[in-house]
C-alpha positions in Angstrom: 90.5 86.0 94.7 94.5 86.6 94.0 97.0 86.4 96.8 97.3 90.3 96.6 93.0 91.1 97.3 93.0 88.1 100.0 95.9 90.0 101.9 94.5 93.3 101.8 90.9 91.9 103.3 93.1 90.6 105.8 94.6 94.0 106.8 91.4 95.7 106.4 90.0 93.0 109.0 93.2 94.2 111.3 95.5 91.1 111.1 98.6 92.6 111.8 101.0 90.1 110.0 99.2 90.5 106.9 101.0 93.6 105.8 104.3 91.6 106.2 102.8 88.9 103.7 101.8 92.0 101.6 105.1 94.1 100.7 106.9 91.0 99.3 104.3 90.3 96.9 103.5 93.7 95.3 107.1 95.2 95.5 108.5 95.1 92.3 105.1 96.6 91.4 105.4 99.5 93.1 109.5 99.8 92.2 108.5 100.0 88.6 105.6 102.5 89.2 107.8 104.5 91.6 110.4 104.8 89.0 107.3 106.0 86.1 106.8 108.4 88.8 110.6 109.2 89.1 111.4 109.4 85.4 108.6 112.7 85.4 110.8 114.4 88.2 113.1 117.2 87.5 117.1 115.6 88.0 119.1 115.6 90.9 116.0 114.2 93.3 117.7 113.2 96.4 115.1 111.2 97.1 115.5 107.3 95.0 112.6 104.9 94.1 113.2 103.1 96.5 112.5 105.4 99.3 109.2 106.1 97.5 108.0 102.6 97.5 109.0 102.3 101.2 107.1 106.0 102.2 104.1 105.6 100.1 103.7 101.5 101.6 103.8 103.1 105.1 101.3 106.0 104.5 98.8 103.0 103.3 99.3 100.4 104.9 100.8 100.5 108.4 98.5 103.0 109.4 96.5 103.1 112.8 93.0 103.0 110.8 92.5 100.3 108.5 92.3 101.2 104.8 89.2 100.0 102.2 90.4 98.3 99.4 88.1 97.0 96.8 90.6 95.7 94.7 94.1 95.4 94.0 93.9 98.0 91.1 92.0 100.0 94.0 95.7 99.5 95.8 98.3 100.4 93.3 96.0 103.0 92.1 96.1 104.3 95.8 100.0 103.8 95.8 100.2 105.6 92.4 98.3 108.4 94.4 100.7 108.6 97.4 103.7 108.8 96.0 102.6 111.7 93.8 101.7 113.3 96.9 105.0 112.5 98.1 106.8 114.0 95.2 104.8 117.2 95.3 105.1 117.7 99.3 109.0 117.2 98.8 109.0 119.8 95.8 106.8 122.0 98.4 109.3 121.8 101.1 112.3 122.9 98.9 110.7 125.8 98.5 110.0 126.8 101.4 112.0 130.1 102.6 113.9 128.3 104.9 115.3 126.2 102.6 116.1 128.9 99.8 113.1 129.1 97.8 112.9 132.8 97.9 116.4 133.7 97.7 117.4 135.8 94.9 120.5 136.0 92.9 
């Protein structure tokens, strides 16, 4: 079992410091999948890689319910998954009406 599936068994059992063990070893992971997912995006996102790793790592991992993972492909895959989620809600909420979505010109 790799370092990465041993760690997420450990979070799904509730050990708390086993998401701290987690992030260091699957971060530049994520960085490069958050910047495939960046590359799609339309220019002048303020939003940076970065930020994505951080949001979509909260929204799986330090959440109140414990998350299933059967795999560490079944984690990036799941990662992959929430930061296009991310993307989309951000696109969402820029065009909103009260942020100018509806104007017209």
């Amino acid at each position: 079992m790799s370092d990465v599936t041993h760690i997420l068994s450990q979070i799904e059992r509730g050990d708390p410091a086993a998401a701290e063990q987690l992030l260091p070893l699957v971060y530049d992971e994520l960085r490069k999948l958050a910047r495939q997912k960046m590359a799609q995006e339309n220019p002048g996102q303020t939003l940076q890689a970065t930020g994505l790793v951080h949001e979509a790592y909260l929204r799986l991992v330090d959440v109140e319910t414990a998350q299933h993972w059967n795999s560490r492909g079944h984690f990036f895959g799941a990662c992959a998954e929430a930061m296009r989620r991310i993307l989309v809600e951000g696109a969402r909420r820029k065009q909103q009406l009260k942020h100018g979505g509806g104007t017209q010109i």
